[in-house]
TIMI-2910 file (N, C-alpha, C, CB; in pm, 1 decimal, decimal comma, always signed):
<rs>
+----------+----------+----------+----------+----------+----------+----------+----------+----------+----------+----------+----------+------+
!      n_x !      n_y !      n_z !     ca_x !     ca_y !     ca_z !      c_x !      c_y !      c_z !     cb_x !     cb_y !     cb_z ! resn !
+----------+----------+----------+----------+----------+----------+----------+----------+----------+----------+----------+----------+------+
!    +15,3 !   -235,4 !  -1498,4 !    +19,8 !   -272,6 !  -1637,3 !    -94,2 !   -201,1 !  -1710,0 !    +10,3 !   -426,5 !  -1654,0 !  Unk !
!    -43,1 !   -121,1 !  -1792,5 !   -149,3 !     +3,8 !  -1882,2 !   -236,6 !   -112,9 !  -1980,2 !    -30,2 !   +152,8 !  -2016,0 !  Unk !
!   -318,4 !   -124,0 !  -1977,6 !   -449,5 !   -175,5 !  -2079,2 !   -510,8 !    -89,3 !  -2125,4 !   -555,8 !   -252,4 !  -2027,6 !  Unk !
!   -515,9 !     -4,9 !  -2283,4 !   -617,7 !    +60,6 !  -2326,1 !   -673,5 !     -9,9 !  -2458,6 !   -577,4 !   +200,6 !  -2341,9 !  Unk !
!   -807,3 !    +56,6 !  -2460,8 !   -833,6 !    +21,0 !  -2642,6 !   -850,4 !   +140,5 !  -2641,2 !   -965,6 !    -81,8 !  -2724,8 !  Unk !
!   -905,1 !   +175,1 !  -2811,3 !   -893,4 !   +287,2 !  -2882,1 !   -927,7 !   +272,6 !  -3006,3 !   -781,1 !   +336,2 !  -2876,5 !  Unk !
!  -1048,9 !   +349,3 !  -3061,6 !  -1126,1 !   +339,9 !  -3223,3 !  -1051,5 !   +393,1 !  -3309,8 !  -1265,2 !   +415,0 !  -3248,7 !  Unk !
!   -939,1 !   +344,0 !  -3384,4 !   -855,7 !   +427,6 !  -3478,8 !   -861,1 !   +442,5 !  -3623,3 !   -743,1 !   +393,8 !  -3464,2 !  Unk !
!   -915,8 !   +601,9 !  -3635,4 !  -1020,2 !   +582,7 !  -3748,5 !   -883,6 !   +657,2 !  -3867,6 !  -1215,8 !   +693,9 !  -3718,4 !  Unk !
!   -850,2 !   +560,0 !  -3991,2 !   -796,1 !   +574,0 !  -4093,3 !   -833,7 !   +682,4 !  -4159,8 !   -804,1 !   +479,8 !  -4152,6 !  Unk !
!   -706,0 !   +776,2 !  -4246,9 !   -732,0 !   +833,2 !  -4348,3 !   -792,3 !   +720,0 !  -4455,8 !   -611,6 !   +907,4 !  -4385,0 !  Unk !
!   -858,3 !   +851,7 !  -4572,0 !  -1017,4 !   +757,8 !  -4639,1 !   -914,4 !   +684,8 !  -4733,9 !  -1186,9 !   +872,1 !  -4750,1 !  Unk !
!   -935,4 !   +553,1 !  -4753,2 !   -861,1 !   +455,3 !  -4827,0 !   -748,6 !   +401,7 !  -4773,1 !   -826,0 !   +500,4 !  -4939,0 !  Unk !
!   -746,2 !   +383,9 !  -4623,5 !   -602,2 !   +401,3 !  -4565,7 !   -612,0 !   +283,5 !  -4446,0 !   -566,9 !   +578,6 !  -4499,7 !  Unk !
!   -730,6 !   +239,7 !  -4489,3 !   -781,1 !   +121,8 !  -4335,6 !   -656,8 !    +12,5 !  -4353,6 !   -987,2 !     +7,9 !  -4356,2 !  Unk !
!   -655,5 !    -70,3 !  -4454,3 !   -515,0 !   -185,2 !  -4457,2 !   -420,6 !   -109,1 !  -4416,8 !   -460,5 !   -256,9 !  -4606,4 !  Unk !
!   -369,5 !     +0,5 !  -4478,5 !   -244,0 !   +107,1 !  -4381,6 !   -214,6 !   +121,4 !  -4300,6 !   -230,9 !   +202,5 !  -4362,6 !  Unk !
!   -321,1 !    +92,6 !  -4241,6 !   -304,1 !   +164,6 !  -4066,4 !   -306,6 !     +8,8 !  -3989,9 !   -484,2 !   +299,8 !  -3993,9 !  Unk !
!   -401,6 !    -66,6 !  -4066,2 !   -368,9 !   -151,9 !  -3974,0 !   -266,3 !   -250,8 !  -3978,6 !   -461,3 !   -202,8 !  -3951,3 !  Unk !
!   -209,4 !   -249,5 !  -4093,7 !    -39,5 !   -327,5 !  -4086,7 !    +37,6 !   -270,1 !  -4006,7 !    +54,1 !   -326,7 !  -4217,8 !  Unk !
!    +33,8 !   -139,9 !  -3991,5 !   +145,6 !    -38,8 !  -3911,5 !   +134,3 !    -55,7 !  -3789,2 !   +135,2 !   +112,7 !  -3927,9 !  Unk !
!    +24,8 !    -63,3 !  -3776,9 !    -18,1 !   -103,4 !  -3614,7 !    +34,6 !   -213,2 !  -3592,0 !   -169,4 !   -122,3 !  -3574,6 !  Unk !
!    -23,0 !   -334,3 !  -3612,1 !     -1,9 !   -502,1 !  -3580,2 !   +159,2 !   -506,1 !  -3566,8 !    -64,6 !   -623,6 !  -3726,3 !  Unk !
!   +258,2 !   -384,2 !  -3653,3 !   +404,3 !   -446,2 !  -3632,2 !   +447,3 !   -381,3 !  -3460,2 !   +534,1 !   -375,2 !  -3784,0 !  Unk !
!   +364,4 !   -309,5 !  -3457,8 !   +360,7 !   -236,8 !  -3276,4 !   +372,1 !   -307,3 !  -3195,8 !   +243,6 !   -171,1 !  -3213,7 !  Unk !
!   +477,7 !   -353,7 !  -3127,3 !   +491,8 !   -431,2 !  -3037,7 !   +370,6 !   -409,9 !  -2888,9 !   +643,6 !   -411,3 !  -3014,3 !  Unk !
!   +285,4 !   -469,8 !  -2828,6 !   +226,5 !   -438,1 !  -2712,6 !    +59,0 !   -417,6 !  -2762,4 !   +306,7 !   -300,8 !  -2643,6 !  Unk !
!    +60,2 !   -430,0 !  -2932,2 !    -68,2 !   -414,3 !  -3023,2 !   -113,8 !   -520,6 !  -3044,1 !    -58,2 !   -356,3 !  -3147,3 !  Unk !
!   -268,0 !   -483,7 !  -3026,6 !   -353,2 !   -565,1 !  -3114,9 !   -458,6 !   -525,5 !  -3170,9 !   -391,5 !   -659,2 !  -3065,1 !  Unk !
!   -466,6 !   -503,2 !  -3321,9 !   -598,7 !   -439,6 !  -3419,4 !   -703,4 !   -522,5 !  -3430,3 !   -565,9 !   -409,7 !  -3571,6 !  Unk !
!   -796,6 !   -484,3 !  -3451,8 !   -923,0 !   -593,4 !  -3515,0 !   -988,5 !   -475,8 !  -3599,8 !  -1056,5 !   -680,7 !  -3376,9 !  Unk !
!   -993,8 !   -497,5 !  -3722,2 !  -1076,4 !   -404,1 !  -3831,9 !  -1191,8 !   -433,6 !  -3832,8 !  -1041,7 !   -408,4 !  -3970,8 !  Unk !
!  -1312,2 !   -361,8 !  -3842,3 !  -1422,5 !   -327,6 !  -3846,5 !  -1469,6 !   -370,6 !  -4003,7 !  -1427,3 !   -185,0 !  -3800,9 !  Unk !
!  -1581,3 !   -475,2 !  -4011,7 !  -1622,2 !   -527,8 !  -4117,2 !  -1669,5 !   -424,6 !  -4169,6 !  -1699,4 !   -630,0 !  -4109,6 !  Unk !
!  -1788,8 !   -358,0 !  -4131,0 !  -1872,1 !   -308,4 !  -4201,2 !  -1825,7 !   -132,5 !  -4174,3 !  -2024,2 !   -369,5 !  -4156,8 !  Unk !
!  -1714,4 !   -112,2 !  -4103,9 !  -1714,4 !    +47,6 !  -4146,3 !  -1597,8 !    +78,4 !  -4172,0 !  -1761,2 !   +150,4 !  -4047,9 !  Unk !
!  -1539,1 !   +210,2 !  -4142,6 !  -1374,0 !   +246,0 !  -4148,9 !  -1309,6 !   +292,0 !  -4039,1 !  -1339,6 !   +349,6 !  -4242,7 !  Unk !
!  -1350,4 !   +193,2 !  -3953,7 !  -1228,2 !   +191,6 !  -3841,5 !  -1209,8 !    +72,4 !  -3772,6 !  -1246,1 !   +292,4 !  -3730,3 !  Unk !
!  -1102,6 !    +83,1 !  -3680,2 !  -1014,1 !    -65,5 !  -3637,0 !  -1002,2 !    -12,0 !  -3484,9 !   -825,1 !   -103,5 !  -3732,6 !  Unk !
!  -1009,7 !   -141,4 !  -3439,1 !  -1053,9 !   -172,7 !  -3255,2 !   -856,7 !   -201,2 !  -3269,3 !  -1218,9 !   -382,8 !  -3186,6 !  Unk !
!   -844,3 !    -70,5 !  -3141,9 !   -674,8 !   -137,9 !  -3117,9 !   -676,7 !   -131,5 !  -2995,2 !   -528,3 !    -58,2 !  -3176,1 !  Unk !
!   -650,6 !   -262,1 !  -2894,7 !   -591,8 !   -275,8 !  -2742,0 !   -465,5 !   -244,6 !  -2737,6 !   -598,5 !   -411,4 !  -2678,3 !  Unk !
!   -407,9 !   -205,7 !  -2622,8 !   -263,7 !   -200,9 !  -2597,2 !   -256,2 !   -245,3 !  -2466,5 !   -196,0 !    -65,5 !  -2615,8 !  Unk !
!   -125,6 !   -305,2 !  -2476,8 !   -106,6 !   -358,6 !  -2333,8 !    +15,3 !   -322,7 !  -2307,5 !   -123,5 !   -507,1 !  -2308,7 !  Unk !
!    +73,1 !   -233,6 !  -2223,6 !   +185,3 !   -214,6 !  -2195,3 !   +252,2 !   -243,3 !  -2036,5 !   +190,5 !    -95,4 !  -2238,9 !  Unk !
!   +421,6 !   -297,2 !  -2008,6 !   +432,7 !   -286,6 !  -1886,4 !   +425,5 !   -150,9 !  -1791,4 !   +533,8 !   -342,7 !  -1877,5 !  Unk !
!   +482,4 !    -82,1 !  -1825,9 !   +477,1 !    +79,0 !  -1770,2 !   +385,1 !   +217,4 !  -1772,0 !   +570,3 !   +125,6 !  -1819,7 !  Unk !
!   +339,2 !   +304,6 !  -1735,7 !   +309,0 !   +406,3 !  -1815,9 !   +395,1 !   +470,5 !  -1882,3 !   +254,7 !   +481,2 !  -1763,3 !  Unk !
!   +559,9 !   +456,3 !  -1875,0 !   +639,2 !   +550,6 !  -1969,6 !   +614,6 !   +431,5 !  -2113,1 !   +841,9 !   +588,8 !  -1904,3 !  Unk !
!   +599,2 !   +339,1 !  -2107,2 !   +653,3 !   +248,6 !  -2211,5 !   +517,1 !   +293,8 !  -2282,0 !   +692,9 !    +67,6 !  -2175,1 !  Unk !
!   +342,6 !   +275,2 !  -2237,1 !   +257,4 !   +337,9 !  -2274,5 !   +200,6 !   +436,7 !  -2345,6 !   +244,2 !   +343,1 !  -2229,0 !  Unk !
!   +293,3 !   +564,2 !  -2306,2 !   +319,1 !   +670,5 !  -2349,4 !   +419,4 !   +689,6 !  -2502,9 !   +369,9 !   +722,7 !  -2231,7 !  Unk !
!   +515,2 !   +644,5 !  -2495,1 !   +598,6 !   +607,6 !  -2610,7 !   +500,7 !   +551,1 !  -2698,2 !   +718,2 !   +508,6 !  -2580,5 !  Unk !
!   +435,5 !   +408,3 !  -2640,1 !   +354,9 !   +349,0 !  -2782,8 !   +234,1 !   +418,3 !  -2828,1 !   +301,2 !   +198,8 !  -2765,2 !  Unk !
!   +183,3 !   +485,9 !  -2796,4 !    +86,1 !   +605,0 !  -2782,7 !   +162,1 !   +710,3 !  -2923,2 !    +95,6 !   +689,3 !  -2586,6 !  Unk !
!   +256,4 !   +753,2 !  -2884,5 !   +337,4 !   +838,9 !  -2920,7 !   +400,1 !   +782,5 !  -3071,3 !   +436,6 !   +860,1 !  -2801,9 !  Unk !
!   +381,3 !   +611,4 !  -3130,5 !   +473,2 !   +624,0 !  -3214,2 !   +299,7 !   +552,6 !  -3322,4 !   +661,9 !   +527,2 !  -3177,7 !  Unk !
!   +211,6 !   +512,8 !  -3230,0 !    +80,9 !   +514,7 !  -3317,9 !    +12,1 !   +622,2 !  -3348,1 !    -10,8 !   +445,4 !  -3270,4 !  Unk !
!     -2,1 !   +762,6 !  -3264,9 !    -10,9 !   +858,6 !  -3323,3 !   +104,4 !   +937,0 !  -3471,1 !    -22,3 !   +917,6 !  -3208,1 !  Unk !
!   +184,1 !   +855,2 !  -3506,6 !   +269,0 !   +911,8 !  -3582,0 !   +266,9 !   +846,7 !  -3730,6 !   +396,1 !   +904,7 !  -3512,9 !  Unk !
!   +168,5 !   +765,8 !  -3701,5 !   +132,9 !   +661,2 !  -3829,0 !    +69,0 !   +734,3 !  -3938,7 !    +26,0 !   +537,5 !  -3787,9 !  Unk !
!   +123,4 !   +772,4 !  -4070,9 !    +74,9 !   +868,7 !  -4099,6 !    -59,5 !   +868,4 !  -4190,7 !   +171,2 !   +926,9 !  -4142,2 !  Unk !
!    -85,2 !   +726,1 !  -4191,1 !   -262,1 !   +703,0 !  -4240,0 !   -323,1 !   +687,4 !  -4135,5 !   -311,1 !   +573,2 !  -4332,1 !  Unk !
!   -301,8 !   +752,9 !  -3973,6 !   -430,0 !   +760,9 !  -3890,0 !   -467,4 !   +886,8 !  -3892,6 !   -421,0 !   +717,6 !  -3748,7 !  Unk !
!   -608,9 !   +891,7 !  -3871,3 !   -693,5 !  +1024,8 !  -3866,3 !   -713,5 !  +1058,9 !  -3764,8 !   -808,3 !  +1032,6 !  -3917,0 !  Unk !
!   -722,5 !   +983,3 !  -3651,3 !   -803,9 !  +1037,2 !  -3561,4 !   -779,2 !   +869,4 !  -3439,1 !   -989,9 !  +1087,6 !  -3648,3 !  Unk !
!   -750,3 !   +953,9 !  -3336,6 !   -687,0 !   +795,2 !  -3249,7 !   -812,0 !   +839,5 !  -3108,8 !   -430,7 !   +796,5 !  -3177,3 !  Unk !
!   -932,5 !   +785,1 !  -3097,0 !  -1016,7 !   +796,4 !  -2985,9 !   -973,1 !   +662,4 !  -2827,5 !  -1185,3 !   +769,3 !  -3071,2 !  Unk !
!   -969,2 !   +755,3 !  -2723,8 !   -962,1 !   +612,1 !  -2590,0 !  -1134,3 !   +619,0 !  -2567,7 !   -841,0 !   +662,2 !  -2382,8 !  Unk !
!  -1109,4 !   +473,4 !  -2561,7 !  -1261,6 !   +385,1 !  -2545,6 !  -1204,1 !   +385,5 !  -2387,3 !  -1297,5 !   +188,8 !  -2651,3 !  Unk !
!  -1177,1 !   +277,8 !  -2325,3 !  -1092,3 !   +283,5 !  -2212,0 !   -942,3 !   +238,2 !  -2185,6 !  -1156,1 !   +225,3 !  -2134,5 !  Unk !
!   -931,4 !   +264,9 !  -2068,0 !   -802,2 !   +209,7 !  -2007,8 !   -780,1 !   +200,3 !  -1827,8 !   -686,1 !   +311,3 !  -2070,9 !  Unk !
!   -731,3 !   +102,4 !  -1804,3 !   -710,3 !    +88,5 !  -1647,2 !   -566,0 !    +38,5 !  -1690,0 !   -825,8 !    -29,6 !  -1540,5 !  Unk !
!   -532,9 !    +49,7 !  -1562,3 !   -359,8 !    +70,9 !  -1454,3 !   -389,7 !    -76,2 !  -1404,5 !   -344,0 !   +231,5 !  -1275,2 !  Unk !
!   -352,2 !   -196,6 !  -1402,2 !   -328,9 !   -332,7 !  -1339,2 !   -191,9 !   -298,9 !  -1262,3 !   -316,4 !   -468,2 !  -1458,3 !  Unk !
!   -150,2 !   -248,8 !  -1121,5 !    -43,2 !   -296,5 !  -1100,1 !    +14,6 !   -422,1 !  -1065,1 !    -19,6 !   -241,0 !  -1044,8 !  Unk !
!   +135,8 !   -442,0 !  -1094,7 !   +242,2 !   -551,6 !  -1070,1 !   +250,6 !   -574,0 !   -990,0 !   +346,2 !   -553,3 !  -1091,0 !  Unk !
!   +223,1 !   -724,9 !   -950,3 !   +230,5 !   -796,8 !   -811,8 !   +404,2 !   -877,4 !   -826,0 !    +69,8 !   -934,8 !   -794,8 !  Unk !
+----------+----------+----------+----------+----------+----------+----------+----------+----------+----------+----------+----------+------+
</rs>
């Protein structure tokens, strides 16, 4: 089971943008940053293909700037 976070830093004026788009991401969870312009996003996915896809459709968000991995580990399924 894929667990990553990731600092996902908004185009400038674009922080609420990005993070509604996100939160409707199934396998998401945002937390926005009080004091700057970017948002803490975990993902939790069952697969690495399913991972990859959600990867693939948050990079496509078109008020993100810049999508950094903080970390991620592999939990396999017992």
């Amino acid at each position: 089971m894929p667990i990553k976070s990731y600092l996902a830093h908004p185009l400038e004026g674009k922080k609420e943008d990005l993070a509604k788009a996100i939160s409707f991401l199934k396998g998401c969870e945002v937390l926005p940053a009080e004091n700057k312009n970017v948002l803490v996003l975990v993902t939790e996915t069952e697969t690495e293909e399913e991972d990859t896809k959600l990867k693939e459709k948050i990079e496509a968000i078109s008020s993100l700037k810049l999508l950094a991995l903080v970390s991620g580990f592999n939990t396999p399924i017992k």
